[in-house]
N, C-alpha and C positions, 0 to 999 in steps of 0.2 A: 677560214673561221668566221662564224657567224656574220657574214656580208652581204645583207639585206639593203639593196639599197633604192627601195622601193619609197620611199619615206625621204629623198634626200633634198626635197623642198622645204620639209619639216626641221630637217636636220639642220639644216642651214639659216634657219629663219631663229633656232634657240641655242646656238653653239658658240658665242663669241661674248667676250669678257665686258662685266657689267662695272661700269663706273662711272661715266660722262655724263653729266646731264647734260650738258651743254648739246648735245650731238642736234643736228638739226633735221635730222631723220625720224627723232625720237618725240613721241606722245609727250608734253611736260607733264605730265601725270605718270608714267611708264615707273613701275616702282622696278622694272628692270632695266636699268635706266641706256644703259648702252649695247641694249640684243641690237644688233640691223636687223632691218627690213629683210626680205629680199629682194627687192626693186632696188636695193643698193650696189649690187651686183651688176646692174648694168651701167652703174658709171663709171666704173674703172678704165679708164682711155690708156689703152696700151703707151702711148705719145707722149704721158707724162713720167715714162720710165727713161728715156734718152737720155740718160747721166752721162759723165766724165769719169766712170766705173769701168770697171772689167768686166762684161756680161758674159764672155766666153769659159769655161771652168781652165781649171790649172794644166798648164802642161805635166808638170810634176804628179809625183801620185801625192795624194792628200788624207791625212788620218784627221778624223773628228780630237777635240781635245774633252777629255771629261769631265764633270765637278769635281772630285776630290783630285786632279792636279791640281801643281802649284800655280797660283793666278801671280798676276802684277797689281792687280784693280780690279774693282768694283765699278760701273757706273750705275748712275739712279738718275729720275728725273722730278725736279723740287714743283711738282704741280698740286697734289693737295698729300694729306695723312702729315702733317708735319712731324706728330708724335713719332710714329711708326718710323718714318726714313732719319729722324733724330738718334734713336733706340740702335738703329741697322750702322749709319754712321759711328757711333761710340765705340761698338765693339769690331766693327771691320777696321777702323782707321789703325788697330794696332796690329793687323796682320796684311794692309796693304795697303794700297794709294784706294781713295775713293773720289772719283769723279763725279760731279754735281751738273747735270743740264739743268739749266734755271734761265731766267728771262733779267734778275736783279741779283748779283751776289749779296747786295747790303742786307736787304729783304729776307735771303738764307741764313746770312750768319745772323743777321737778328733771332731768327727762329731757331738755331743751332746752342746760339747764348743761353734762350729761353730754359732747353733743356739740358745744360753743360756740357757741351762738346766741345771739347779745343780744335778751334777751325786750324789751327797750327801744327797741326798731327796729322799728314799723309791725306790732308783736302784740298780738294783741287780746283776752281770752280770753273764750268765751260760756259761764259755767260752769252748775253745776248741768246739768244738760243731760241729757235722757234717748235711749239710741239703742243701734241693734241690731250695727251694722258699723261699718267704715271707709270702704266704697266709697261715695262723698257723691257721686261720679260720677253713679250710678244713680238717687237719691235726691233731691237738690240741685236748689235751684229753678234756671230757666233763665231768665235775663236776656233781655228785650226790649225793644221799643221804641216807643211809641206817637209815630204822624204820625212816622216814619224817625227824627228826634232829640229828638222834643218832650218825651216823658216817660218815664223807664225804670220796666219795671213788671218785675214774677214772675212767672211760668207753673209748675205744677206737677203733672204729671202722676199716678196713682195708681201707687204702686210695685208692680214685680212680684213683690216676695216678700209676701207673705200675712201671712206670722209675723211680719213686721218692722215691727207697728205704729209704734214709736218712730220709726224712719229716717224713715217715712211721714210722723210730725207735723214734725218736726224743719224742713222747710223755712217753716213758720208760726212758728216759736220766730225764727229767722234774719230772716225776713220784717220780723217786728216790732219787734226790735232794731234794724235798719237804716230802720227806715221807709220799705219797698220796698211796694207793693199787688200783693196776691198774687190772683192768678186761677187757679183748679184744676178742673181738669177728671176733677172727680169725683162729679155729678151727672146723673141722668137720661140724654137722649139724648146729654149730652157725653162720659157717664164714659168715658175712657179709659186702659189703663196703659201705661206705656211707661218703656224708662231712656234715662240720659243716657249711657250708654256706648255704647248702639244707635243716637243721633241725631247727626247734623251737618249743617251750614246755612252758605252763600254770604254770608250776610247781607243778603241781597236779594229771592230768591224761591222757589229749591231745596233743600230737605231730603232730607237721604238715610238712610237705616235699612237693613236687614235685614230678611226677610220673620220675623224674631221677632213683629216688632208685630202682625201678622198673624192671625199665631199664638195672642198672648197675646191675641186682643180681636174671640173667634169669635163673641161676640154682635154686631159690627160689620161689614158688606160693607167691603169696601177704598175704596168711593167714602167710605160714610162717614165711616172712620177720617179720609183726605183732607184731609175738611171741617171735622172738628173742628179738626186740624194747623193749616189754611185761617184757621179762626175766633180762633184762641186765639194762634198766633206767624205767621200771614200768608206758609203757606210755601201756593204756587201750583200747586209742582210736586213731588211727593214719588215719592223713587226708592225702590225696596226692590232689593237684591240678596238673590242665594241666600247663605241661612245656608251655612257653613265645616261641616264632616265634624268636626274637630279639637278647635275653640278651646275646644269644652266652654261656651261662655257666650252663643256667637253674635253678640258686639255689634262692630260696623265697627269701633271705636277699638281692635281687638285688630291688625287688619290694613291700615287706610289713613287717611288725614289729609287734608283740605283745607290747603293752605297759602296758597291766595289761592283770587279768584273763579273763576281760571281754569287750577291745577293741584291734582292731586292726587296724592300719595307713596301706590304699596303696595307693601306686601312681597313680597318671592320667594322661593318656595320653589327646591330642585332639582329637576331635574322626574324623575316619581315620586315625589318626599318630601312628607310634608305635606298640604296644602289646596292646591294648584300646581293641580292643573286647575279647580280652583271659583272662585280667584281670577283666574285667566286669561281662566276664563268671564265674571267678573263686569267686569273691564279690558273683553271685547271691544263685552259687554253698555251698558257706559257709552258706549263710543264710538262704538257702532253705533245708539245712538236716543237719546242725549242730547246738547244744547248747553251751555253755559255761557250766564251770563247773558247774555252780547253776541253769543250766536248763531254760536258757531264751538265744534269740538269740544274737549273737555276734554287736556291736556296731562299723562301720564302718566311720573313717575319712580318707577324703584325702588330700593328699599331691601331686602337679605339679610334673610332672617330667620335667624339663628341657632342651630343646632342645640346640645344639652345639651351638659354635660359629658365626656357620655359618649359625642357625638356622636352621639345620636340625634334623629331628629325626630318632630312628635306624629303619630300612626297606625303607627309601627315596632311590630314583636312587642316587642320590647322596648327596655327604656330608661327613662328618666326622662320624657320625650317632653313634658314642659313645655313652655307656646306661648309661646315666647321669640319680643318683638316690640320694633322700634324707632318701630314709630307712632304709639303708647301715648304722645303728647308731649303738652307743656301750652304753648302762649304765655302767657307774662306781660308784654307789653307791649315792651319792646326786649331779653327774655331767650325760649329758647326749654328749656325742661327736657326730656332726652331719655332715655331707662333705657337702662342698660348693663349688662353681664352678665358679660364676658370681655375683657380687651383684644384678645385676637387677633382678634375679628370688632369690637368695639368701635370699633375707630380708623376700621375704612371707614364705616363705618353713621355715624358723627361728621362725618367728612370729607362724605359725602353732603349730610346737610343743612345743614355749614356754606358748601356749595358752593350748595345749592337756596334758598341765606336769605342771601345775604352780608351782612355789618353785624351781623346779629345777635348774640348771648352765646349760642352753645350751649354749653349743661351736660351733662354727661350724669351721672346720678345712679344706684347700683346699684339693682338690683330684682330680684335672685337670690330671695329671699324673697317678695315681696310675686307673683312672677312665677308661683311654687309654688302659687297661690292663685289662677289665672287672671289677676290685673288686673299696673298697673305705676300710673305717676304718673298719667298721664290718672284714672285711677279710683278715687282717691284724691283730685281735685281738684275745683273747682266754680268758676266764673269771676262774678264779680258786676262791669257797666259799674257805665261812669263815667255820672252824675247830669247831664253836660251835654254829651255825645257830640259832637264835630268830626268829622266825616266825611267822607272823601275815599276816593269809588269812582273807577277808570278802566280803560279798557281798555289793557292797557300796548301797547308799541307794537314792530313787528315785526322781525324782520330783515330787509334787503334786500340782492337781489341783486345792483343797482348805487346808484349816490348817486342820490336823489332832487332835480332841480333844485328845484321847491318846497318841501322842507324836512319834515320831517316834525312832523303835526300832534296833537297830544294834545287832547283831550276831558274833562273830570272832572266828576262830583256832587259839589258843596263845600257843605255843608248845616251848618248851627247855628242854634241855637233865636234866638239870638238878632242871626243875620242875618250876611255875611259881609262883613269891610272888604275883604279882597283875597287872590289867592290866585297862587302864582309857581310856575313849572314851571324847575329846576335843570337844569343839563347842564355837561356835559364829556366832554372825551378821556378813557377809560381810560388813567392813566399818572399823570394832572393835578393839581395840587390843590386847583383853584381849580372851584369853579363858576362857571360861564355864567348869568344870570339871563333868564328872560321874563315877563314881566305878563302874566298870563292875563284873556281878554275875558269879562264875562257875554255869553252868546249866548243861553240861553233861560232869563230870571227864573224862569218857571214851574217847572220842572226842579231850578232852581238847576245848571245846567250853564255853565264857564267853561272855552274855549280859547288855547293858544297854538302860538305852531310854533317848533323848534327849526332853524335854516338851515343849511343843505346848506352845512358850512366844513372836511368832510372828503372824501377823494375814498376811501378807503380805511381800515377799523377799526372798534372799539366805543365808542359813548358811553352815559354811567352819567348817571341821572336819575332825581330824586325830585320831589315836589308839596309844597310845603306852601302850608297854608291859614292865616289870621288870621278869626277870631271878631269881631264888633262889641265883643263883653265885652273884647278883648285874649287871650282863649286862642289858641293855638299849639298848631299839628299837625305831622307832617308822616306821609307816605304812601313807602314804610314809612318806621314806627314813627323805626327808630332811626337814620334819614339824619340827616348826609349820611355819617354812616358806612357807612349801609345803602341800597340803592340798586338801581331796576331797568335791567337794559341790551338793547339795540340792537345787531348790527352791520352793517356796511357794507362786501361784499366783492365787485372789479368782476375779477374774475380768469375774468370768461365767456371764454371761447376757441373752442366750434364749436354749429353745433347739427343732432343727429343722431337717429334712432330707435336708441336703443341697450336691448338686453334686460336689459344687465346690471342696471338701474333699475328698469325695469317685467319683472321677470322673471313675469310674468302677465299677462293682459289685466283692466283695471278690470271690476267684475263688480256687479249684472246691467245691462246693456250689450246694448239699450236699455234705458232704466232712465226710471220718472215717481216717482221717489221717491230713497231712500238707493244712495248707491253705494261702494263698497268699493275702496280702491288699492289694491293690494300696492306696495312701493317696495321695495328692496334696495339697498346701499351695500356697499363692503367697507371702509371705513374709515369712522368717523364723521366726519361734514363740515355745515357750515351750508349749508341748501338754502330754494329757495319750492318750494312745490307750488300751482300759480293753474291754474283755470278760463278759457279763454280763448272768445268768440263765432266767427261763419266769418268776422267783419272781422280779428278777432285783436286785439279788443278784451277789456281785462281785467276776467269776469263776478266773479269769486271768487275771491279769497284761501285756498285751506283750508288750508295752512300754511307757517309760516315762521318757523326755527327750525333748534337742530341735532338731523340726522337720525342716530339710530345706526344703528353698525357693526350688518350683518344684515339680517334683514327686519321691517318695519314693516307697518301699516296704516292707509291715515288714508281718513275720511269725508266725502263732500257729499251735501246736501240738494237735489236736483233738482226738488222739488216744484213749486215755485216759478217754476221758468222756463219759457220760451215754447219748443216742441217745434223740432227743428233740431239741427243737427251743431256736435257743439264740440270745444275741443282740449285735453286734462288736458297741462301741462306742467311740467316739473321742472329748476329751476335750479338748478346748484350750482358749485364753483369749478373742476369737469371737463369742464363743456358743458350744452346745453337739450338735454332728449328729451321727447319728444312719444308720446300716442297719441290715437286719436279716440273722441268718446263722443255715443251717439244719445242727445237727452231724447225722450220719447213724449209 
């Protein structure tokens, strides 16, 4: 996908996070105050990586850990934004330990007092501490997991700033303290740099980046980068999109979020403003050749990006043209920290994700400042798991267009080290306040996979459902986090009434048609409405699901994988609570 890398002298010279002035590579006048050079690239001395580290990857197999797992901690690093990492402290210190790299504890909790933060509530401070930034984003070790929950280890890439020795050691100082085992990949055929601002992971098997990494690691073919990713955090499949025109830093967390295995938030521009067609590009690019874990495509909401003060956006002649972003977020476990900027765009960007997370604590924290400097809270943040990880993956479960007389069935990986006594799938009515209980069955030991079915006892409506799991030890989970406040839902609407070939739906023909591979719907709606869109055989039996869900107002596109099936005529059809339409579709 779009990997032109003709340009990657260019790319390299405006792709890395703007905050230092101090940098002594940098113009004092540079109002981007910490781009490198590229003459900074040749001081990286392989000789200064010879740690007392693990350079070799895991003998174990290795699964990346994701944001919305449960963490132990926070760490941050107290170098400037005092406001902003005060704001971040407040509201983390009640859903985990927050570790402080600082040079003077006195000097933090003074600043901590300034803004009321009880240093006495889950703060930690790692003083003496030597380091170049605040962005621990970039820098900051990445929590994983060896055998899925068996042992949580460190991963630590080499950082892409050159200069910034200190950032570089700093995840060894951290390491040690906690008594994490650190693995780094910064030796021989491993070496690789990469930041934590450019990466994100499913927690299962896909990593997603920007073609930075690319970039930064031209002594590497893309298969090898892969491999190392492959060796060191167990990611199988690694997506790059095209770097942003705009962001100045290039790293994804400026523009979109994972918020489970199977959605992802990005921003919007207006269209003309902005990075609006590179991100659109990279929406279509995801949907058009990627699955989610369970093999159906990825589920796309957006979120406004916010223009200046001055109403400008970044690429305007002029303006302030700051990359004002609301994806820049952090889970902490049943809190979600969100940066804000302005109330008037503020409240919907808030409402959005309190909408795409229900249950959650969304905060929104300013970052007017911190924003001026490229980054926001994500980058500023660094997530360290918990030491004995409960884990509860599923595929959540779908809408339907009528009641299901068999019930509908849930699936989970309920996995702990230490073996699981039982695991129960909740439900109810939207409206209700009680949950509904089911005993979920092991069905395959090996997997650790456990079922139950919720029964068909509405004929019409949504029902709200979480998982939780019990540990042998007595730990307690649940899936999400913070049920049963928080909670995924279903609904159920039997309002079919005709079924017609109507354009207004398929205002296209599905394309290409015949098609032995990917094929492309167009869908239109003029109101947004809950729909299926299923695959149907020439019995009119049901081949595939490809989506089920509500459809927005306009026009859409949603994806199937035809590869796979046996050559023959089949029928694309679209449920919704206006009537079924139909078109035909040749496999080859």
């Amino acid at each position: 996908m779009f990997k032109n890398y003709l340009f990657l002298g260019l790319i390299i010279t405006s792709c890395f996070q703007i905050a230092d002035c101090q940098s002594i590579f940098q113009s004092k006048n540079s109002i981007l105050q910490n781009r490198p050079l590229l003459d900074e690239y040749a001081l990286v001395d392989p000789n200064i990586f010879k740690r007392a580290t693990i350079t070799t990857p895991p003998a174990e197999s290795v699964r990346p850990m994701a944001e919305w797992e449960e963490i132990d901690a926070i760490t941050i690093t107290w170098e400037r934004y005092a406001e902003t990492l005060s704001e971040i402290v407040k509201h983390a210190q009640h859903e985990c330990k927050v570790y402080i790299n600082c040079e003077s504890a006195e000097k933090v909790k003074k600043d901590l007092d300034l803004y009321e933060v009880n240093i006495n509530e889950n703060v930690i401070f790692l003083e003496n501490q030597q380091f170049n930034s605040v962005w621990i984003r970039d820098y900051g070790p990445n929590s994983a997991y060896l055998n899925d929950v068996d042992s949580l280890i460190f991963v630590d890439w080499v950082y892409n700033r050159a200069e910034r020795t200190e950032d570089d050691v700093l995840p060894e100082n951290i390491a040690d303290y906690v008594n994490i085992p650190l693995f780094q990949t910064t030796e021989g055929e491993f070496h690789l740099t990469a930041t934590g601002g450019n990466f994100m992971t499913d927690g299962i098997r896909n990593g997603f980046s920007s073609t930075l990494v690319v970039a930064e690691n031209l002594d590497k073919t893309e298969v090898e980068i892969d491999e190392i990713m492959h060796d060191f955090l167990g990611i199988d499949n690694y997506v790059k999109f095209d770097t942003l025109q705009y962001d100045g830093i290039h790293h994804i967390d400026m523009h979109m979020k994972m918020l489970d295995e199977e959605r992802f938030i990005f921003g919007q521009y207006p269209v003309g403003k902005g990075d609006h067609d590179i991100i659109e590009a990279n929406i279509e690019y995801l949907l058009a050749t990627q699955l989610n874990a369970f093999g159906e495509p990825y589920e796309i909401i957006r979120i406004p990006m916010p223009p200046n003060f001055d109403f400008s956006h970044p690429g305007d002649t002029s303006g302030d043209r700051f990359f004002r972003t609301y994806t820049n977020a952090l889970f902490i476990n049943k809190t979600i920290l969100v940066p804000t900027y302005q109330e008037i765009y503020d409240e919907e960007a808030l409402d959005i994700w309190r909408e795409s997370m229900p249950g959650y604590n969304i905060v929104g924290i300013k970052c007017n400042e911190t924003i001026n400097a490229y980054g926001a809270i994500h980058c500023v943040t660094k997530e360290i798991g918990v030491r004995d990880p409960l884990r509860i993956v599923f595929q959540k479960l779908k809408d339907q267009a009528t009641p299901q007389s068999e019930g509908y069935t849930l699936q989970a990986k309920v996995q702990h080290r230490s073996g699981i006594l039982s695991a129960v799938l909740f439900y109810r009515l939207k409206g209700e306040q009680l949950y509904k209980r089911a005993q979920m069955d092991l069905i395959n030991a090996k997997e650790d996979i456990y079922e139950a079915t919720i029964p068909n006892f509405i004929e019409k409506g949504e029902i709200e459902y979480y998982v939780q799991g019990v540990a042998m030890n007595g730990k307690i989970i649940n899936r999400p986090q913070p049920a049963p406040e928080a909670y995924y839902s279903f609904e159920i609407n039997n309002q079919i009434t005709s079924t017609t070939n109507v354009e207004d739906v398929f205002p296209a023909a599905a394309f290409p048609n015949p098609s032995a591979g990917l094929v492309c719907i167009p869908v239109q709606v003029k109101e947004s409405m809950i729909g299926e869109l299923s695959l149907l055989d020439i019995h009119g039996k049901l081949v595939r699901q490809i989506y089920a869900g509500r459809i927005e107002q306009g026009s859409t596109k949603h994806f199937v994988d035809v590869s796979q099936l046996p050559s023959g005529l089949y029928t694309l059809r679209m449920t919704n609570p206006i009537g079924v339409y139909t078109q035909k579709l040749i496999v080859e």
